[in-house]
N, C-alpha and C positions, 0 to 999 in steps of 0.2 A: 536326668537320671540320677538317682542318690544311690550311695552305699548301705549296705547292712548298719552302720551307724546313724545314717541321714543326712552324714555329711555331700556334697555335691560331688560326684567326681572331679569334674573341671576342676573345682577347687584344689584339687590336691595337684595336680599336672603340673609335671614339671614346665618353667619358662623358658623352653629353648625358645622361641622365638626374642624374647629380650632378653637370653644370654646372647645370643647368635647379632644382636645389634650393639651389645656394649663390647662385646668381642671386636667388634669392627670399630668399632667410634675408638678402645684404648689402639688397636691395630694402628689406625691415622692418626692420633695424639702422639706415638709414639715414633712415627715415622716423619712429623713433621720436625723432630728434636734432632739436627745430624751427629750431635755431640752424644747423643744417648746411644743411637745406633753404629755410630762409630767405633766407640770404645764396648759397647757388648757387642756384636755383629764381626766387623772389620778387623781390631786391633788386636784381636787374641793372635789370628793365621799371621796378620800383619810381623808379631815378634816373633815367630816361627819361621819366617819368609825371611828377615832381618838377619837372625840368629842364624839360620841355615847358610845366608851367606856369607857368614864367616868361615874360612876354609878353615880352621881349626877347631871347629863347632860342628862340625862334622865327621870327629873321629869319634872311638871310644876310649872313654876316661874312664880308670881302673876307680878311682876314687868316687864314680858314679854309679857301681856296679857293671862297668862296661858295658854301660849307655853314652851316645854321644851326648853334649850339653843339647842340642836341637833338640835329642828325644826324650832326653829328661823334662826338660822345658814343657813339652808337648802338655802331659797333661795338668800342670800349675795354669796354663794358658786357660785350660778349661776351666778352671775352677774359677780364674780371675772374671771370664763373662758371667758366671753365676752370684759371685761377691758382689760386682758391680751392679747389676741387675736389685739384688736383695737390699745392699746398704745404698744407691742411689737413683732408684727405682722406684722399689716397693716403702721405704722412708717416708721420702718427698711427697710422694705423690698420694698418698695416701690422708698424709697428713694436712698440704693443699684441701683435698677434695673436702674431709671435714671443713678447713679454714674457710671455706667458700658455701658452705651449707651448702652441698652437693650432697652426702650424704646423709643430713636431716630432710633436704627432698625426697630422695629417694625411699627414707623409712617412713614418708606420708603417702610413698604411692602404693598401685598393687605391688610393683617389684620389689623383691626383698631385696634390702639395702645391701644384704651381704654378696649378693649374686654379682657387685664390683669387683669385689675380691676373686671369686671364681674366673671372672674375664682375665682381671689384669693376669692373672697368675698363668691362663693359657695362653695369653698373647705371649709373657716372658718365658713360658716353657718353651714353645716354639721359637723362640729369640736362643735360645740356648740352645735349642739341638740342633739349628742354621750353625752358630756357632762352633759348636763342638765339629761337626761334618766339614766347614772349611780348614776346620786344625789339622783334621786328619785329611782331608784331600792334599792342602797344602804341603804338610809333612810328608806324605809317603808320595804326589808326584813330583815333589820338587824337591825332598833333600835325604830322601831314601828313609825315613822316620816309617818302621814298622806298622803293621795294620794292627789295633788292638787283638789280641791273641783270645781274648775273654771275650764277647760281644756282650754274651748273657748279664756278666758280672758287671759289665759298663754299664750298662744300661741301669741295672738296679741299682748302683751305687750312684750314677748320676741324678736318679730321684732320688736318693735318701740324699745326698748334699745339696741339692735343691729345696728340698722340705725344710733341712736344720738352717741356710741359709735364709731362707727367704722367711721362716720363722723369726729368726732375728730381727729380719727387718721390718716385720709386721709389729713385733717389741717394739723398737724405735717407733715406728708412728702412733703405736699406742698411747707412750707417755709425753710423745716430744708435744709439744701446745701448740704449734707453727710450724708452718712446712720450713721457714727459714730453719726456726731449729732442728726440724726432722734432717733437713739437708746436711745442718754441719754437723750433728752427731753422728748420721751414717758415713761420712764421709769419713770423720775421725776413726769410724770403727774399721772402714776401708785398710786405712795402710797396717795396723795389727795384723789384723786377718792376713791379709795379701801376705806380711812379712813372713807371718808361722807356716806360710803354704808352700814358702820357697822361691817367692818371684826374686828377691833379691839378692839371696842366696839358699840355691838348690836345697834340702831336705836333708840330701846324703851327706852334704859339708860342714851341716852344722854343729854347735857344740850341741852334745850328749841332754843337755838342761832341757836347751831350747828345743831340740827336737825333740822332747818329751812333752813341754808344755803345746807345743803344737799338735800331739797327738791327743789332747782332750778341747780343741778348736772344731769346732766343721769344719773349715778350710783346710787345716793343716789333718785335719780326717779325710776329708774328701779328697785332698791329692794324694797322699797315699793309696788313698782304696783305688781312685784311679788307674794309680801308676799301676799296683798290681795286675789289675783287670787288662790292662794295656800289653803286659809282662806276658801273659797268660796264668797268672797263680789268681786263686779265690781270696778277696780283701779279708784280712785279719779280722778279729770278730770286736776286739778294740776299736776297732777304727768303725765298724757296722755300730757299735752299741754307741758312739759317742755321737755320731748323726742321727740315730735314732732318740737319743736322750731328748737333744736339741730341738729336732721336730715334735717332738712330742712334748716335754716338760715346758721349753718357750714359746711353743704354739700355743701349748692351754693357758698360759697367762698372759700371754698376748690376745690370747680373746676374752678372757674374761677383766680384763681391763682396758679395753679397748673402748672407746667414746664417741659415739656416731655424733654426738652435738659438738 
């Protein structure tokens, strides 16, 4: 049967059935890595579990807006499986997959080469909201850490910081030439990020500078939006337009300089 054009229908159909098998093959790729799933899966809830059992990590602290440090923490944790995910994830592995002419296969067969990207990006979506969901189990049965007040605002800001993050990382394997290099560039970009997000010192502590330049970061966007949304307030529109930049501005040149050979 053809269309009004002549074109074949078939032709146009979408390929769930070879989204639905790379979906599965990054799924086992990814779980066969325990260092991958450990630190985006495990280690978020892990320092929420640690930090919770500090018995003074457990009060509130005026200087954190009368948040405990555990529930401060709480949503940095989240952001941290996303980081991790974007800069030693979506980097690597991407950059691999060209290095191995997986991706020049791929744009010789019917499947469109880009339809890897659509897999990995579901497989590490769903890696993150495994993640995000043991922060908050762990947080709120084991160390009394609040139930996000905002569900709505979570959620839509956990895609917008997914989007600007994992954009970034799509950048990186754009230009890195080797996955070795995609590796250690993303990795480089890892502790920046992480530091402006507040893992090593909270958001609310910081000098007045740094937590500025951190609010034109994804990271350091994303865990504020978090936090609010956690709070029960709507994320600042600062912190929505700078995830949105990201996804958007370093998406589009991330794919339009992106190199499938």
């Amino acid at each position: 049967m053809s269309a009004a054009g002549g074109a074949p229908v078939a032709a146009r159909r979408f390929p769930w059935r070879a989204l639905r098998a790379l979906v599965g093959s990054e799924a086992r790729l990814f779980l066969r890595e325990p260092a991958a799933w450990f630190f985006t899966v495990v280690f978020p809830s892990l320092l929420v579990a640690i930090l919770g059992s500090v018995p003074g990590f457990r009060t509130p602290v005026p200087e954190l807006g009368g948040l405990s440090t555990v529930a401060a923490y709480a949503p940095i944790t989240v952001v941290f499986g996303l980081t991790m995910l974007a800069m030693n994830g979506v980097a690597p592995v991407f950059t691999g997959y060209r290095e191995r002419g997986v991706l020049r296969r791929l744009s010789a067969s019917p499947v469109p080469a880009g339809l890897v990207l659509g897999a990995l990006t579901l497989v590490y979506l769903v890696v993150a909201v495994v993640s995000l969901v043991l922060v908050v189990v762990v947080g709120r049965a084991g160390f009394g850490v609040a139930l996000p007040r905002q569900p709505l605002a979570l959620v839509v800001v956990f895609l917008l910081g997914a989007a600007s993050l994992f954009a970034c990382g799509l950048l990186v394997a754009a230009l890195a030439p080797t996955a070795k290099v995609g590796n250690a560039v993303g990795t480089a970009l890892f502790f920046p990020l992480m530091f402006f997000s507040g893992l090593w010192v909270p958001r609310a502590l910081m000098p007045g500078v740094l937590r500025r330049i951190g609010d034109f970061l994804p990271s350091g966007a994303a865990t504020q939006a978090v936090q609010d949304a956690w709070q029960g307030r709507w994320p600042q529109s600062g912190d929505v337009a700078t995830m949105v930049l990201f996804a958007v501005v370093v998406g589009v040149v991330a794919a339009k300089s992106f190199r499938w050979e």
